[in-house]
N, C-alpha and C positions, 0 to 999 in steps of 0.2 A: 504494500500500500504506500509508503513511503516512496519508492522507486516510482511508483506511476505519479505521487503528488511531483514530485522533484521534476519527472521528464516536463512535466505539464506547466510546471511555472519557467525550467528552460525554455519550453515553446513558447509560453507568453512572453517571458522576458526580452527573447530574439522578436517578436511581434509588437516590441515597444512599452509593455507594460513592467515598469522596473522595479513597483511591488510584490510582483508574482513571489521572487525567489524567498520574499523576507518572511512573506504570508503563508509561503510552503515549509519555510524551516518553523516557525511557529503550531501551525496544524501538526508537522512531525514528530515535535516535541509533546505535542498533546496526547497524539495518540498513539506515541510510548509510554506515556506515563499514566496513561488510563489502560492499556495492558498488561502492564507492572502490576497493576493494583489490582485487577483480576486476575492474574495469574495466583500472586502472593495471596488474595483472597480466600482461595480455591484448597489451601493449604490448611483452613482453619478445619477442626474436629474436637472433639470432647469426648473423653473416656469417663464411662459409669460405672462405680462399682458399688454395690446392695450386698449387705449380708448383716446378722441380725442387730449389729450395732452402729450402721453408720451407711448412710448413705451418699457417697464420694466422687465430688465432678472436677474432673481437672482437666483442662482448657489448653491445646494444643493449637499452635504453638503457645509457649511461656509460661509462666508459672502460676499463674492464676489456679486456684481452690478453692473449691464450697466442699463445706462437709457440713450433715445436716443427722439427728437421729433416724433411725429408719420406722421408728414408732410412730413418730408424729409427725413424719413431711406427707407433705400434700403438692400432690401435682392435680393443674387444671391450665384449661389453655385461659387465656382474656386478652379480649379485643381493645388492640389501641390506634388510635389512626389509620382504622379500618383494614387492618394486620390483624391476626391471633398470634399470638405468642405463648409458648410452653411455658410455665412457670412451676418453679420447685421451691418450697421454701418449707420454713419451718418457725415459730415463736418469731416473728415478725422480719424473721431474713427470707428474700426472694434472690432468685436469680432465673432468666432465662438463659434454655437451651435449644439446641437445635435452630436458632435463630437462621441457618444457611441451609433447611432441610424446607422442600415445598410445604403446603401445608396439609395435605393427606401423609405425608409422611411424621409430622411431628405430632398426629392424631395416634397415628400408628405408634410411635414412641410412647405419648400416655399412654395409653392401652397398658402396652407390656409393660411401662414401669408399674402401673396399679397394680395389676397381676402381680409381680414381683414382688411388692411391696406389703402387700397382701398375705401374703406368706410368714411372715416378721410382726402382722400386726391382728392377728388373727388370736381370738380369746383363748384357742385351742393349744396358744402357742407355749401356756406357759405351765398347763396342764401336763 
């Protein structure tokens, strides 16, 4: 894309117009640097781990962590700015997840964390 903007403001530029080149290295710049940031984007993920004391999100890339009991987190999605978002929290800490997963899929995530979660919080469980 670059190469086709470049050939095209050399044609305009030889056609008289001596803006072409400045306005092609500016668009070029742009749109490496909004590929950059969807590439690096692309890279985000979140590892879950559930087991009977602790329910554990740690945020890839970097070192971001929520840790929450597995007794009393509550996952539910809520709409904000006409978005749903997953939300996990617990005694008044939130965080969303899945924030870069369509939205039938971060449905599909609740689902199974409830289930999951379900397991750890279940009256039977301490019978």
């Amino acid at each position: 894309m670059v190469t086709v903007t470049v050939a095209i403001a050399t044609l305009g530029a030889q056609g008289g117009n001596v803006y072409a080149p400045i306005f092609a290295l500016l668009e070029s710049a742009g749109l490496v640097m909004a590929l950059s940031r969807a590439w690096h984007a692309g890279d985000r993920s979140e590892r879950i781990r559930i087991d009977a004391r602790s329910l554990d999100i740690e945020y890839l890339p970097g070192r971001r962590h929520a840790r929450f009991q597995s007794y009393w987190v509550r996952v539910r999605m809520r709409e904000e700015l006409g978005r749903k978002k997953l939300i996990v929290g617990s005694h008044g800490d939130e965080v969303e997840i899945g924030a870069f997963l369509g939205e039938e899929e971060r449905a599909s995530v609740m689902k199974t964390l409830r289930g999951l979660l379900a397991n750890y919080t279940s009256p039977a469980l301490g019978q």
